[in-house]
N, C-alpha and C positions, 0 to 999 in steps of 0.2 A: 635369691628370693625377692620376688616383688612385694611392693608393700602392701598390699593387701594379706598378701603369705604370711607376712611378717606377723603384721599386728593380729592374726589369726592366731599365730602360735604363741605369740605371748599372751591374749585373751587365755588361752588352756593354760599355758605355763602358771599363769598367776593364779587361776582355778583351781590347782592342781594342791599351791602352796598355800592356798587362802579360802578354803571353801567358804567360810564365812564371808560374807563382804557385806558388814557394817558401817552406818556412819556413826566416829568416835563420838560424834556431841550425840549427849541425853537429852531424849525429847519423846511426850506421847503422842502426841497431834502437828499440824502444818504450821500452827501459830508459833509454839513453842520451837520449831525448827528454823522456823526464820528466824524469830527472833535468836536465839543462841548462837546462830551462822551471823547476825549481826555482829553480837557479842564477840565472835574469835579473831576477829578484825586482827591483825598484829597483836593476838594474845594465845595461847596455848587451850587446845579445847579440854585438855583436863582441869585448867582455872576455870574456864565458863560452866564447867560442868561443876567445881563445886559453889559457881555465883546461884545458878538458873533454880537450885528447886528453893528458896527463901523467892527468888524473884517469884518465879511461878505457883507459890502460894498466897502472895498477896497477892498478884494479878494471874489470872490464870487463863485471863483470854484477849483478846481484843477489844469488847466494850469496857473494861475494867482499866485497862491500862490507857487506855484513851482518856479515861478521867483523874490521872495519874498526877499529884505533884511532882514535876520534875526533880526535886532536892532528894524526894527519897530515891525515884528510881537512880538519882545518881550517888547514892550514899550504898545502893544495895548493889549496884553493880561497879563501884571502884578502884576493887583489884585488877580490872581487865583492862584498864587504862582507858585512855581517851573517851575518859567513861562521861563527862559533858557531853561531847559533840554522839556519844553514843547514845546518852539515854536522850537526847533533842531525839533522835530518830526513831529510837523505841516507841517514842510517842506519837511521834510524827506519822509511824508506820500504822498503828494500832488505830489512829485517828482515819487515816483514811480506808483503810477495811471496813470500819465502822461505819465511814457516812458513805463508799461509792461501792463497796464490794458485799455488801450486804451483810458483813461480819466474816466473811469465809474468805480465805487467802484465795485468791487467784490460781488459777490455775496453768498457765501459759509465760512464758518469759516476756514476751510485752508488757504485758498489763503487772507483771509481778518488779520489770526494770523500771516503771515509774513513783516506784515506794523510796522511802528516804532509806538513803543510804545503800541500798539492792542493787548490788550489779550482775550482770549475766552469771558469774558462779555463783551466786546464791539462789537467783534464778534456776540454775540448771539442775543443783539442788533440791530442791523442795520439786521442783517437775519431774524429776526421777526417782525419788525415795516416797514423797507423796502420793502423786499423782500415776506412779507409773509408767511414765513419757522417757520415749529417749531423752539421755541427755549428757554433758560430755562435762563435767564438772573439771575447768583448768585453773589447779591450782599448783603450787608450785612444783608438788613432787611428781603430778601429772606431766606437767610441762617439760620437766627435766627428764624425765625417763626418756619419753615417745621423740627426741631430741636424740639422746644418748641411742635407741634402738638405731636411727636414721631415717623415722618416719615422718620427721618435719624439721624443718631448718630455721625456725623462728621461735623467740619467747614471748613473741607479742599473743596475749589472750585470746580476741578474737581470731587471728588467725589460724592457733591451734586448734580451737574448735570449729572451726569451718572444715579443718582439711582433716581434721578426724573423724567427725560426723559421714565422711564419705569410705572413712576405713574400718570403724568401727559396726558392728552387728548391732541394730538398734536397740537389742534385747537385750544383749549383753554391755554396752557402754557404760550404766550408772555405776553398774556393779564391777565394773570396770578398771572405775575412776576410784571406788575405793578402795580398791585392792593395788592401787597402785600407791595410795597413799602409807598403807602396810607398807609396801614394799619399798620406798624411798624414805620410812623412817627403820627402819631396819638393817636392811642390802643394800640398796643405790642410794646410798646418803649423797648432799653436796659436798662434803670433805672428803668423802673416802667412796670407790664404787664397789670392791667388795665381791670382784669380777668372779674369784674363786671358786663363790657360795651360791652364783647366778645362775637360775636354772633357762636364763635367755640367752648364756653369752656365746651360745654356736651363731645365733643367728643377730647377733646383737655388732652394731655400726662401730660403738666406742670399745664394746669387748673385744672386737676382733681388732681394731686397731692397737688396744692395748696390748695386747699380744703378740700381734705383730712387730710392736716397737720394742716388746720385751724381751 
């Protein structure tokens, strides 16, 4: 199968086992999703999700938090760790929506990668769950799968999403990306792949090899 075949069929395959395809962090609006994808930074989004509704009741938008004492926003979010250099940015972020974006998160991964601490997967984030936009969210269980199928030979970020963007249906990628994330804490863990239980492993790179070795 060529890669486009490929990643067609695991598109369905994960459809099939995930009809749902949610993002784990709790959020109503765009603000609140960025900031919480701040927040998961090297932290579990089940901890962010029980930081975020105390956060997002004292601040509940971007003008609010912009006018924020640093001490509390890092008192309210310091189970999530690196909760100084976090809550700098939580403010940092909420400041400049405020003075250059008119209070409304961006829409487009340019102008959303110049916020503090915002790199392309949070970016890709909030432009596909928000917005609606394609968009190829590579985070690690992404990265590992579409590796392990044989659709890419790198774990460098940007170039997973360059060469996926070109395999992926643009309609179907956000929801994609979450269904993979399902699917890498579940089935294709980093310790264990679970080849058994894969409803990809006919057409799967690392399946068939472990199979074949087996």
């Amino acid at each position: 199968m060529r890669k486009r075949e490929i990643t067609l069929a695991a598109v369905k395959a994960l459809e099939e086992l995930y009809p749902e395809a949610v993002c784990s962090l709790t959020y109503t609006d765009a603000f609140q999703l960025l900031i919480a994808t701040r927040l998961s930074a090297q932290c579990t989004d089940a901890r962010v999700n029980m930081v975020t509704p105390a956060l997002f009741e004292r601040f509940p938008d971007a003008k609010s938090m912009s006018d924020a004492d640093i001490v509390e926003v890092e008192n309210l979010i310091k189970s999530c760790g690196l909760y100084k250099t976090k809550a700098r940015d939580l403010i940092n972020i909420a400041k400049r929506i405020t003075s250059d974006f008119g209070g409304k998160v961006p829409d487009n991964i340019d102008d959303l990668t110049t916020l503090a601490g915002v790199g392309r997967k949070t970016a890709n984030l909030v432009c596909g769950d928000i917005y609606g936009k394609p968009a190829v969210v590579c985070d690690t269980h992404f990265i590992r799968l579409v590796n392990r199928l044989g659709l890419v030979n790198t774990k460098d970020p940007i170039k997973v999403e360059r060469e996926m963007i070109k395999l992926l249906p643009p309609d179907k990628s956000s929801d994609f990306c979450h269904r993979t994330v399902l699917f890498g804490r579940n089935i294709c863990t980093a310790r264990k792949t679970n080849c058994e239980k894969c409803p990809m492993k006919k057409f799967c790179l690392y399946g068939n090899q472990t199979t074949d070795n087996g």
